[in-house]
Phi, psi and omega in degrees: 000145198247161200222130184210134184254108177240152172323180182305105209249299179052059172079344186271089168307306178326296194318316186296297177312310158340305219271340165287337154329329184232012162292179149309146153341281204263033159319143183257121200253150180217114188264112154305015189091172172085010161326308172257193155082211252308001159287198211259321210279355216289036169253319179281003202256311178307313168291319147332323193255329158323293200304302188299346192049057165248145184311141132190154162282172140010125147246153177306310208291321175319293172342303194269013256189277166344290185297313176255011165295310159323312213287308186259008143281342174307296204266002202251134096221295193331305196234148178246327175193091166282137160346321174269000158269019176295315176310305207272338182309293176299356176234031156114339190314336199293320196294306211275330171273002146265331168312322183281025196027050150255357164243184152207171185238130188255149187259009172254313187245034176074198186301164181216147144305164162222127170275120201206084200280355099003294193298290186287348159291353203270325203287297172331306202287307174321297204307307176287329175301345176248017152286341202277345224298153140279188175274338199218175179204127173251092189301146154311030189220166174236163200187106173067049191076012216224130178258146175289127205204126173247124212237174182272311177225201171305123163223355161323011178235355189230324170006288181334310158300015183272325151232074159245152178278324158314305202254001172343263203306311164322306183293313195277342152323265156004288179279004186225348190214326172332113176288302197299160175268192183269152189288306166288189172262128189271158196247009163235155163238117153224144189249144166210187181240237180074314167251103157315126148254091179355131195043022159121162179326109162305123171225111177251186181286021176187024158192154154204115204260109184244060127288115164246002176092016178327331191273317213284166173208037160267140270205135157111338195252181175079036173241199192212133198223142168234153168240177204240095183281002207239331180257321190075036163280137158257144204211128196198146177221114142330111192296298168353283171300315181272011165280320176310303186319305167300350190285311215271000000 
């Protein structure tokens, strides 16, 4: 069994599926976070991965999901956007609450709730499986003498924190938001996303970052990436390109 790490999925179920269609069978799939908002699908990309007992960590979005999800079960039916749900709204949540058919959209009076007792225990339920997320996930193998270790976003420069109780909130800061790759030479090999990277999966000697930008439709971006932790093959599907296909 292979251990295949993918990217940033961000709702696009169709994509996902492609691209595990051409993983191995019996790939052990491990998901960086971001699972969900501004593609069409993220209630169905989430149940795949529920369903499936397949691995991931934490993403900021699960994150904003946990937080502003809580916020607008509170208010839902009633209210669709109180002001603080304005954040998760702009970074894509308005998508992943039609995926659960809890909003539509009017085109005179705007967003709308749907009562959708259904929808909404599914979401609720989503909600505590992604409380459950860890931050990190640490494989029994080495790469380049380096134990392996999977995160959301960078955190190889903060590792050292991971379990200090001093360094908690650091660490998880890190691991969840960190733009950058890491600066130093690190004492892990960690693959994370979170931030895209332009023509396909980065990979160097102590990190590799398999965000390739599945959601963007800026030229160098939009595909879905798994990487291979035991071969180092890489596997990638264009969103794009396979939308265009189904059009035509």
């Amino acid at each position: 069994m292979k251990h295949y790490i993918i990217g940033d999925v961000h709702g696009h179920y169709d994509t996902l599926m492609i691209l595990v269609e051409r993983l191995p069978k019996d790939a052990k799939l491990i998901f960086v976070g971001d699972l969900i908002d501004r593609g069409p699908k993220s209630a169905e990309v989430v149940e795949f991965v529920r369903e499936g007992g397949h691995g991931c960590v934490m993403g900021n979005h699960e994150e904003m999901m946990v937080q502003y999800g809580t916020i607008f079960s509170k208010v839902y039916p009633e209210s669709t956007a109180p002001n603080v749900l304005n954040i998760w709204y702009d970074n894509g949540g308005d998508a992943t609450l039609f995926s659960y058919g809890l909003l539509k959209y009017d085109i005179k009076k705007g967003m709308q709730c749907v009562e959708n007792e259904t929808g909404i225990r599914q979401f609720l339920d989503d909600i505590a499986w992604m409380q459950t997320l860890p931050l990190y996930i640490e494989l029994p193998l080495l790469t380049n003498d380096k134990p392996v270790v999977i995160t959301h976003a960078s955190c190889a420069d903060v590792w050292h924190h991971h379990n200090n109780p001093d360094g908690v909130e650091t660490f998880r800061e890190y691991a969840l938001w960190h733009r950058r790759p890491p600066k130093y030479e690190s004492s892990i090999f960690n693959i994370y996303g979170h931030t895209p990277v332009e023509f396909g999966v980065e990979i160097e000697q102590d990190y590799v970052n398999v965000d390739t930008g599945c959601h963007a439709n800026v030229y160098g971006f939009g595909e879905l990436s798994a990487y291979c932790v035991e071969t180092g093959e890489v596997l990638s599907v264009n969103r794009r390109l396979e939308e265009l296909r189904r059009e035509m």
